[in-house]
C-alpha positions as CSV (number, residue, x, y, z in Angstrom):
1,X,11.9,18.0,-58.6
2,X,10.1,16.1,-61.1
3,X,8.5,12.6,-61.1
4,X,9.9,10.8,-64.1
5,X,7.2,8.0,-65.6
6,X,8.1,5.7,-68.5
7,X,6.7,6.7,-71.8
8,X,5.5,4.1,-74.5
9,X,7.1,4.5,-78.0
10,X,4.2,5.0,-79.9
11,X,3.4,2.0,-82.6
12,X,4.5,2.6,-86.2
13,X,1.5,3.7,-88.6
14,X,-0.1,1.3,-90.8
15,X,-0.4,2.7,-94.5
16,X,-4.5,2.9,-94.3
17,X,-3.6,5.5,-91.6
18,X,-1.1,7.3,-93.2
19,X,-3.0,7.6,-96.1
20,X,-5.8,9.3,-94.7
21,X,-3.4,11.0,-92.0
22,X,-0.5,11.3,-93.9
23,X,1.3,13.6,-90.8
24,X,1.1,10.7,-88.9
25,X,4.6,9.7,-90.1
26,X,6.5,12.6,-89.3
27,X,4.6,12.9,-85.4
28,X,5.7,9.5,-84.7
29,X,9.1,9.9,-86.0
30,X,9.2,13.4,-83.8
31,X,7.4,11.5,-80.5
32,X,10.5,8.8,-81.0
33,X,13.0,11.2,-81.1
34,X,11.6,12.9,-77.7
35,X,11.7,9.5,-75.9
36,X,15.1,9.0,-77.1
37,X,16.3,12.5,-76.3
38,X,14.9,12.3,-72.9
39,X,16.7,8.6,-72.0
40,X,20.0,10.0,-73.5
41,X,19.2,12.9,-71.6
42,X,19.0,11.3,-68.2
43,X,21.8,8.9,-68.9
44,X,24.0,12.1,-69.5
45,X,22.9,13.5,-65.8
46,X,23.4,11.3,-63.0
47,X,21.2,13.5,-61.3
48,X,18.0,13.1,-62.8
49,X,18.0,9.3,-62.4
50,X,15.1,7.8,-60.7
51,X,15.2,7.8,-56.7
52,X,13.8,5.1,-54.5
53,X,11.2,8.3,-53.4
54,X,10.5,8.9,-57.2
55,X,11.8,12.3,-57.1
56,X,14.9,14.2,-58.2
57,X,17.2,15.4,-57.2
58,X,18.6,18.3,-59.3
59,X,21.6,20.9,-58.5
60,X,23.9,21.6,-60.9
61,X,23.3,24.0,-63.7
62,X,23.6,21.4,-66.9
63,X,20.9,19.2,-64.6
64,X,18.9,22.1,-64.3
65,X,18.6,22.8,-68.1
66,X,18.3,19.0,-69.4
67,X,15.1,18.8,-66.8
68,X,13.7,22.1,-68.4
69,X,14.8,19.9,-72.1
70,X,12.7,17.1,-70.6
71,X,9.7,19.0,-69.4
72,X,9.4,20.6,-72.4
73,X,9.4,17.4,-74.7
74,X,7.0,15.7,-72.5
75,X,4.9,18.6,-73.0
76,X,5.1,18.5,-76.8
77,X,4.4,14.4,-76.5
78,X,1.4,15.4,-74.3
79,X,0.1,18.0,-77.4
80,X,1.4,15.6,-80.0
81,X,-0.8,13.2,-78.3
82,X,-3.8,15.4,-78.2
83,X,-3.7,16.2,-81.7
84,X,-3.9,12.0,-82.5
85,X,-7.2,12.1,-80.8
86,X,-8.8,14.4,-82.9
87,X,-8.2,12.7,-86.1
88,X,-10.8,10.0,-87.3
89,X,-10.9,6.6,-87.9
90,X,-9.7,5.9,-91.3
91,X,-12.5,5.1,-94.0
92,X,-13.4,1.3,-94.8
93,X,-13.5,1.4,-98.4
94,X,-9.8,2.1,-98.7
95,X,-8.3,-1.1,-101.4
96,X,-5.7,-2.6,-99.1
């Protein structure tokens, strides 16, 4: 069905950009908790492991629904990630 791809975990915040982003915390506690979700999620279904072709091969009905659980946190990653590059750099004249 679906080509599966590794994600990166995203890198922690430093406090000069949670300071001037402070939601930065809670998006990459949430994007860390998708790539979890999704490896537990595909350790749970045999099905949905990687194939030589790169494809899936899904069947059963509990495959079926964790790929449409998978899908749909890769597609909140993918707008989680698009709201990161709208926010600026932070400003220079911060104390630490």
């Amino acid at each position: 069905m679906r080509v599966r791809r590794r994600r990166r975990v995203p890198a922690l915040p430093t406090c000069r950009e949670l300071l001037c982003a402070p939601e930065l915390g809670i998006l990459t506690s949430l994007e860390t908790s998708l790539h979890i979700a999704i490896v537990a999620i595909v350790a749970a279904q045999p099905e949905l492991h990687p194939t030589a072709d790169g494809y899936d091969t899904v069947s059963t009905p509990a495959a079926l629904a964790a790929d449409h659980v998978i899908v749909c946190a890769q597609t909140l990653a993918v707008a989680i990630a698009a709201y990161r590059a709208t926010l600026h750099d932070p400003p220079q004249d911060l104390p630490f």
